[in-house]
N, C-alpha and C positions, 0 to 999 in steps of 0.2 A: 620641380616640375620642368618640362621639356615643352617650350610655347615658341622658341625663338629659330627659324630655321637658317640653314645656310646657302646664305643669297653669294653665290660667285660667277665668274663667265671667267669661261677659258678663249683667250685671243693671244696670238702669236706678235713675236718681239714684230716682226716686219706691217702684219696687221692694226697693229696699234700707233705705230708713224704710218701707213697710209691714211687713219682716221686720223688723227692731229694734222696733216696736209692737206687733206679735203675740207679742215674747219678751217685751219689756214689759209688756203685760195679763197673758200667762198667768205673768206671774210671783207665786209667792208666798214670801213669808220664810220662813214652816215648811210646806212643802207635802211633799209624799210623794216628790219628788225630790230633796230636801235639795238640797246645794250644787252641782248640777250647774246648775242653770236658770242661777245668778250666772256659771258660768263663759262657758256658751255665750253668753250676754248680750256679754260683753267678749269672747268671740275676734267675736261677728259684727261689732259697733263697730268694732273695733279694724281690720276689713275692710272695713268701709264707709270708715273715713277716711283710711287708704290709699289704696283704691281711687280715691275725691275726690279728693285732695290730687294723686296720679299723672296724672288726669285734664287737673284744674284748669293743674298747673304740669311736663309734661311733661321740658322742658328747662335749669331754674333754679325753685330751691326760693325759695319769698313767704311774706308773710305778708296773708291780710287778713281781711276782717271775717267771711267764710264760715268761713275754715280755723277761728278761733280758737274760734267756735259748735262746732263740730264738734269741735275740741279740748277743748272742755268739756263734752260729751255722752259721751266716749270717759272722763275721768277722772272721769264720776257714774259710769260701768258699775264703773270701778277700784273706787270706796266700798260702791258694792253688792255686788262679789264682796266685800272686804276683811269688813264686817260680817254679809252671810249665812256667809262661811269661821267666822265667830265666833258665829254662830248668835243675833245681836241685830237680834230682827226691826222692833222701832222703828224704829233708825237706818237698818235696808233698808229700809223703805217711806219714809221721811224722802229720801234720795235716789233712790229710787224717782221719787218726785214730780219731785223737779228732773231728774233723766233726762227723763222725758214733757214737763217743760215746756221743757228745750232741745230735742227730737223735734219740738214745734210749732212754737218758732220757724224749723226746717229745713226746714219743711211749706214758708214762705213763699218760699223761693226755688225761680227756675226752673233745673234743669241737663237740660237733652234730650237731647245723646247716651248712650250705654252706657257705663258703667262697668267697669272689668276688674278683678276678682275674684282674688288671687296665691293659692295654695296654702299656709296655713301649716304649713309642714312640722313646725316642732317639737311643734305640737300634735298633727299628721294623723300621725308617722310615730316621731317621736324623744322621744318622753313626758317631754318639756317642761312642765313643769307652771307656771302662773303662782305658785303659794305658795312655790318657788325662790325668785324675785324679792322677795318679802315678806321671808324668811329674809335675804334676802342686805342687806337697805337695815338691817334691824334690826343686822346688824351693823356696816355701815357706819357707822350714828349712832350705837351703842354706842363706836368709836373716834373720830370727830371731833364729834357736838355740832352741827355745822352749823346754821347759824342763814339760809344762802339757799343753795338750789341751783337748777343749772338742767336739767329733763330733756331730751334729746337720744334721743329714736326715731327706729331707724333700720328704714325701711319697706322689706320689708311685715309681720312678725311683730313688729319692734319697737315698733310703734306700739299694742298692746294693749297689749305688756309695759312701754313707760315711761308709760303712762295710768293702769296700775298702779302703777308708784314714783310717779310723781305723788301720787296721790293717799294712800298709805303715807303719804309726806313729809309733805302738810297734815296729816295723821291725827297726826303725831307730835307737833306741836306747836307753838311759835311759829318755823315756818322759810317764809320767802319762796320760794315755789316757781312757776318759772316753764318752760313745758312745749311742745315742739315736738316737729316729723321732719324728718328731712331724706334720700334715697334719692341713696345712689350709684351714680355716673354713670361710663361707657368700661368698658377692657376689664376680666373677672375680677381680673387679678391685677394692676391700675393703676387702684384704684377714684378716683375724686377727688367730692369735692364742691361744687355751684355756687349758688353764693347769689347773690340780690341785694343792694345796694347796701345795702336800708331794712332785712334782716335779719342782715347781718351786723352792725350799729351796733345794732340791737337785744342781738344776743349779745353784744357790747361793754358794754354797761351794765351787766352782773352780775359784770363780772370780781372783785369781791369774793368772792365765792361758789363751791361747787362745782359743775363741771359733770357730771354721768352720762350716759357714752354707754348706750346700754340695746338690746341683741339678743339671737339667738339666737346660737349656734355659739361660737368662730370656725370657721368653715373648712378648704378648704385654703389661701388665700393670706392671711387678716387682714386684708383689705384693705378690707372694710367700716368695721371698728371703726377702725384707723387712718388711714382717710381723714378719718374725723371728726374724729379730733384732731390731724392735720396744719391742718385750715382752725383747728379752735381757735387752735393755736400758732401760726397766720399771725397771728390776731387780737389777738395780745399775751396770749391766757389764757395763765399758766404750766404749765409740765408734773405742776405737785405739784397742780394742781386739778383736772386731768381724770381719771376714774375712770371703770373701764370695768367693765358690768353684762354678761357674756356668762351663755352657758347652761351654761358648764363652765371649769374651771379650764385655764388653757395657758401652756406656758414661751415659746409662740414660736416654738421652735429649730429647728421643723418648718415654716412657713411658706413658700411658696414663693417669695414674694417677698424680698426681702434687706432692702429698704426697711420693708416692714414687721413684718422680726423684730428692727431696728432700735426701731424705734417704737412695737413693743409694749412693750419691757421699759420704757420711760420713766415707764410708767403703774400706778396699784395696779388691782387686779380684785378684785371682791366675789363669789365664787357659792358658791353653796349646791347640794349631792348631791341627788338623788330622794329618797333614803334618809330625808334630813333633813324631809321635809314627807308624806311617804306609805308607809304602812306595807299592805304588799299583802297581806299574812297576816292582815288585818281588814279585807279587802275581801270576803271572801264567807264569814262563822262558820260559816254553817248547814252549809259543804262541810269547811271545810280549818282546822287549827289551825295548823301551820307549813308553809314553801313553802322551795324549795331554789330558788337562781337558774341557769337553762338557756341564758340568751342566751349570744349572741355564741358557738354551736357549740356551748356544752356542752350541750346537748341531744343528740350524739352519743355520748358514754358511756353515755348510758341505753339506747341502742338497736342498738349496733352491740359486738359483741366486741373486734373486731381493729379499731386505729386506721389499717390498710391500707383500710379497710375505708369510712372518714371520706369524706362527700361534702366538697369542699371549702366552706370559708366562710369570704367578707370579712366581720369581726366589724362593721362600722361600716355593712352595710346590711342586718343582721338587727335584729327589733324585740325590745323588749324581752320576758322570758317568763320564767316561773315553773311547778315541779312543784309538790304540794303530796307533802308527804314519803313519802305512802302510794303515789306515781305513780299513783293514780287520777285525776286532775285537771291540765289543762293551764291558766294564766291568763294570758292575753298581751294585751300591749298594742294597741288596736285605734284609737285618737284618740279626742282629747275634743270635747264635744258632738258636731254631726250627723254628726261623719266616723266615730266609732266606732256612733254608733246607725244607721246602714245600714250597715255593716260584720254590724253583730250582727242586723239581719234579715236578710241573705241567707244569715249562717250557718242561721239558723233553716229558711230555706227548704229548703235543701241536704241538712240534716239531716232534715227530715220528709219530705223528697223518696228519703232513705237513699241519699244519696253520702258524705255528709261524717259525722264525727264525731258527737256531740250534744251542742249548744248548750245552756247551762245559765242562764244569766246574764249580764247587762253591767252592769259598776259604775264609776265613776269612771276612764271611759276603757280598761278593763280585760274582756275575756271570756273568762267560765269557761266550759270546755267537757272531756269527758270524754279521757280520757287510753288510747289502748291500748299497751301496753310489744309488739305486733309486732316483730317486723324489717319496717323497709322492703324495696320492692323493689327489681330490683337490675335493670339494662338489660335483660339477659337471660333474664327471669320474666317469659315470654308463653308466655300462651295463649288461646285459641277467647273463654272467659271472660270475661278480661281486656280483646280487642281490644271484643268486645261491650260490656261496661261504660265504657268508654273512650268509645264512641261514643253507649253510652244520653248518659252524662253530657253530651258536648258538643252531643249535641242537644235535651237540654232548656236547658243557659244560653244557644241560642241562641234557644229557644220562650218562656224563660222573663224572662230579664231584658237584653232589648232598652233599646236605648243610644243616644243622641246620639254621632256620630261623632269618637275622641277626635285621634290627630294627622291630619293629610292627607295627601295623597299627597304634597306637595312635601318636607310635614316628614321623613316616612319615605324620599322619595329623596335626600335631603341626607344622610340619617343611612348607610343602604347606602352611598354614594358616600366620605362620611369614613371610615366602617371598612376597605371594603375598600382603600383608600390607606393608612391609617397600619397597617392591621393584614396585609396582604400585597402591597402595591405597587402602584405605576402601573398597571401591563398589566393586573391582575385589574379596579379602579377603573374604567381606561380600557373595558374589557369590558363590564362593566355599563353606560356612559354609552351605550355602543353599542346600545344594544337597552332600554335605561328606558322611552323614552315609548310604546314595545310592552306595556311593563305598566298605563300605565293606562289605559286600556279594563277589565282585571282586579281591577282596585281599587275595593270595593264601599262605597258609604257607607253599608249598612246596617247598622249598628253593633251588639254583643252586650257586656255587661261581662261579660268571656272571663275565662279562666283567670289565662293571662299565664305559667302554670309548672308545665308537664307531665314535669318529672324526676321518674324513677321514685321519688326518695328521697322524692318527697311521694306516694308512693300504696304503701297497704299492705291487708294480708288478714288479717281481722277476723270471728270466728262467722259464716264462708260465705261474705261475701261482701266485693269489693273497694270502697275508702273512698277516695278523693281527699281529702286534708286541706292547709295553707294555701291555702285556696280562695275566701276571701273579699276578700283585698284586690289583689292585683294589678292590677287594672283601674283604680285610682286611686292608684295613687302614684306619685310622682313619675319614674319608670323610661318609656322602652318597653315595651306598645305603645298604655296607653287601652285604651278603648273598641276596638273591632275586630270585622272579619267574621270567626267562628266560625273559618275557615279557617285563622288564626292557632292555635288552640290542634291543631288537626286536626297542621298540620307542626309543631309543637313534639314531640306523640306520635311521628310519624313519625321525626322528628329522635334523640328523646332512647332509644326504647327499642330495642333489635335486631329490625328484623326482618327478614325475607323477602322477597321480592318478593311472593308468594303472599298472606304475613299481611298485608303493605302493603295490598292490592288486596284483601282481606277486611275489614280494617279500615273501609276508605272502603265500603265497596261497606254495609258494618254499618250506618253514618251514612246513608248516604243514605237505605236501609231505615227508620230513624226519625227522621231528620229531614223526608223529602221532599224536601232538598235536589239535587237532578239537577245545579247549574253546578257543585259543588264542586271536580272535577277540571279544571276550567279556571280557576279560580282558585287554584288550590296553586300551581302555580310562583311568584306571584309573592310569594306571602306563606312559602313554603318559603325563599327568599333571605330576605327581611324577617327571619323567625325567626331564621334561621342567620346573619344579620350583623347582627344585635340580640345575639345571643347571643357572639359572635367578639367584640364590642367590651365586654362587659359580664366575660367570663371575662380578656380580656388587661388590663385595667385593674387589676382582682381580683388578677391576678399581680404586675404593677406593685409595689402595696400591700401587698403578702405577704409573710412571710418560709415558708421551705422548713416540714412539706412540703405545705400550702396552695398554695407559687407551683409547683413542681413538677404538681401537680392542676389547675389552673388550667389551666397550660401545655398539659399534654395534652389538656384539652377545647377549647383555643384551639385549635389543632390538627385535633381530628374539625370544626370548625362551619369551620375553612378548607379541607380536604380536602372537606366536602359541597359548599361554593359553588363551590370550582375545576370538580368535575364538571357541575356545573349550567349553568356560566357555558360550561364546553368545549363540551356538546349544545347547546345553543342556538347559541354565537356558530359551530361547524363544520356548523350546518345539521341535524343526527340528529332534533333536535328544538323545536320551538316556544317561545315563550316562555308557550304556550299550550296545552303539549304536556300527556296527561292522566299520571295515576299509574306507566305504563306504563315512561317513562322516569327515575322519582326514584331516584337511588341506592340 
């Protein structure tokens, strides 16, 4: 199945030191942001030298006099978050300084193509926090003492997080510390790593020492983290000096690879909980004294009676979330630096626009916003109201926060084409390939950062009127569909609630009325399939991953999103109707 899309941004070598200068000047040690300025400082670096490095050595990992500038820029941002977290603003403006004065010597070189930007997910989605990492080296050195390690960043996320242990390590004391990345290469779950010649004998030189792989995750396959120290152990390091730095503790035993549930256990791992570095119930005094934890579904008990009743949920693609004891208050994780601060203005928008909730505060990655203990609604809670507010809402995110266009057509018919293959066979597959390049003509690049997730469980009635709530991120994370033509969230409605044929064609006919959109119904079909085989591959994975009665739930919505396309795909490919055909024909 095809569920995971490709979150990149293309920014220019000169582009990406203007934005690291700009976090640079407006940085201050005690400034009114407290320790947010340090963080964002190290994820955008930590992006930059990725993105270079990826650039620079596409197909085999070097070292040269650029990467190693730019490795030393990455672990001054490490010292500056490490002593702004400590709140000693000396020693931040002391590498403050050395940050700008590696920034100018990067000035001097020329790089002119465009640079690609990875998505760091554990910051943007998985509240990933760098002071994990910090936690986790202190305990490392509390057990060995080391006197030389060598850091190993593994790109694109790891290369902030070992700029960070890097520079932990000099911070700690007399230990030789010497600091790279290296980005694995072939398939998912047969990572391998490819060095040259001058840096492999490089890592040969420290075999005295320890080595720290340093990422997020693991995975589903380990094959990151143990690709790395497969080339170690080619190298002659032994297996008692590599020590792996992930974002969570794992046995392995889940790994999908054989090879690398193997070659994890060879290894010790250092991590450190959330829990341990960030206390959420002194993130916002003036609201909440204590917070109850609602992830991973439990957020259902608070809202629903009957556990018949439970929308399904994969626990590992909910973000993390907090009540605060009184349920007046929701606090969820939204990413750190700029992924969660537009996140928490377009809450802002939505709310004073009166769709959404109300937005109260963003702290440390975290947005407080007001809590209503509703029942959600339930497929078959429509009316007149409803279709109307349905259609206010999708036609102001498309009035309102226009969008660079996020995947393309090719990307989106690769993805149709996989689902409908693993998720109901050849003939359905073959069906769609029959009639695809009829869709685009239908496929709009003018882009809306849409909904992305029009199940009734996220829309409830609230003093009169109806509320859309998780409404702010979908459009940037890592899933189908991006950025998108409005159209997309139009057949998500259509898709997810009951309606009529009548309420359908009221529906649309609502949007049009305040959008002015007039093409809309010639663009539904093909983004009516896009929804329903985004959604067919995102539920049967979900089940996969499930045990009962989650996979049972699952099951059945795999079910309704193959039963819409079978019909879709019959009118069309038996002639009834177009691939261009209006509302007239939607199931």
């Amino acid at each position: 199945m095809i569920i995971y899309g490709d979150t990149k941004e293309k920014v220019t070598y000169t582009e990406g030191l203007k934005r690291l200068e700009a976090l640079a000047m407006g940085f201050k040690g005690n400034g009114p942001s407290g320790h947010e300025p340090a963080t964002e400082l190290l994820i955008n670096t930590g992006e930059f030298e990725a993105a270079l490095t990826d650039f620079l050595f596409p197909e085999c990992d070097f070292i040269n006099n650029l990467l190693c500038i730019v490795r030393e820029l990455s672990t001054a941002a490490g010292h500056i978050f490490i002593h702004s977290l400590n709140k000693n603003v000396p020693l931040s403006n002391r590498w403050l300084y050395t940050f700008k004065e590696v920034l100018s010597r990067l000035k001097k070189f020329n790089v002119s193509p465009s640079l690609t930007y990875s998505l760091p997910e554990g910051y943007a989605f998985y509240s990933l926090y760098p002071e994990m990492y910090l936690r986790s080296v202190e305990k490392f050195c509390r057990e060995f003492h080391p006197t030389e390690v060598t850091v190993i960043g593994i790109r694109s996320i790891g290369t902030s997080l070992s700029a960070l242990v890097s520079a932990r390590m000099e911070e700690t004391g007399p230990v030789a510390v010497h600091s790279f990345t290296v980005r694995p290469r072939g398939f998912y779950f047969d990572r391998k790593i490819v060095l040259d010649t001058f840096m492999e004998e490089e890592l040969k030189k420290f075999n005295k020492g320890f080595y720290l792989i340093v990422d997020e995750g693991p995975g589903l396959s380990g094959t990151s983290f143990t690709s790395v120290a497969e080339k170690l152990t080619g190298l002659g390091i032994s297996d008692e000096k590599i020590i792996f730095f992930p974002g969570h503790r794992n046995d392995g035993d889940s790994f999908v690879s054989e090879k690398a549930r193997s070659v994890w256990k060879k290894h010790r791992q250092f991590t450190s909980e959330f829990e341990e570095v960030i206390s959420v119930k002194n993130l916002f005094p003036g609201f909440i004294k204590e917070v109850k934890d609602v992830s991973a579904g439990m957020w259902r008990d608070v809202l629903f009676k009957n556990h018949e009743e439970f929308p399904p949920v994969y626990p590992n693609f909910e973000q993390r979330k907090y009540l605060s004891q009184d349920n007046k208050y929701l606090i969820k994780f939204a990413g750190l630096g700029r992924y969660g601060r537009d996140l928490y203005e377009r809450g802002k928008v939505l709310w004073e626009a009166g769709f959404s909730p109300e937005v109260l505060a963003l702290e440390n990655g975290f947005i407080l916003s007001r809590f209503s203990e509703e029942k959600p609604l339930a497929a078959h809670d429509v009316n007149r109201a409803l279709l109307d507010r349905a259609a206010s809402y999708i036609s102001f995110l498309g009035k309102t926060f226009q969008a660079e266009s996020g995947r393309n057509f090719n990307e989106i018919e690769e993805m149709i084409q996989v689902n409908l293959l693993k998720g109901m066979g050849e003939e359905w597959a073959e069906r769609f390939s029959n009639i695809s390049s009829s869709f685009k003509p239908l496929f709009s690049t003018h882009a809306t950062a849409v909904d992305g997730r029009m199940l009734p469980c996220e829309w409830l009635y609230s003093n009169g009127a109806y509320l859309k709530t998780d409404s702010v991120q979908h459009h940037k994370d890592h899933f189908f569909p991006g950025c998108q033509d409005v159209a997309y969230d139009i057949a998500g409605f259509l898709t997810e609630f009951s309606l009529g044929k009548e309420e359908k064609q009221y529906f649309v006919k609502s949007y049009i009325k305040q959008s002015g959109d007039k093409e809309i119904e010639a663009r539904l079909p093909f983004y009516y399939i896009f929804y329903n085989a985004f959604r067919l591959g995102m539920t049967l994975f979900s089940a996969q991953m499930s045990m009962e009665p989650e996979k049972r739930k699952f099951n059945f919505l795999s079910g309704k999103y193959s039963d819409n396309l079978k019909i879709r795909l019959i009118n069309i490919g038996t002639g009834s109707s177009s691939p261009a055909s209006g509302m007239g024909s939607l199931p």
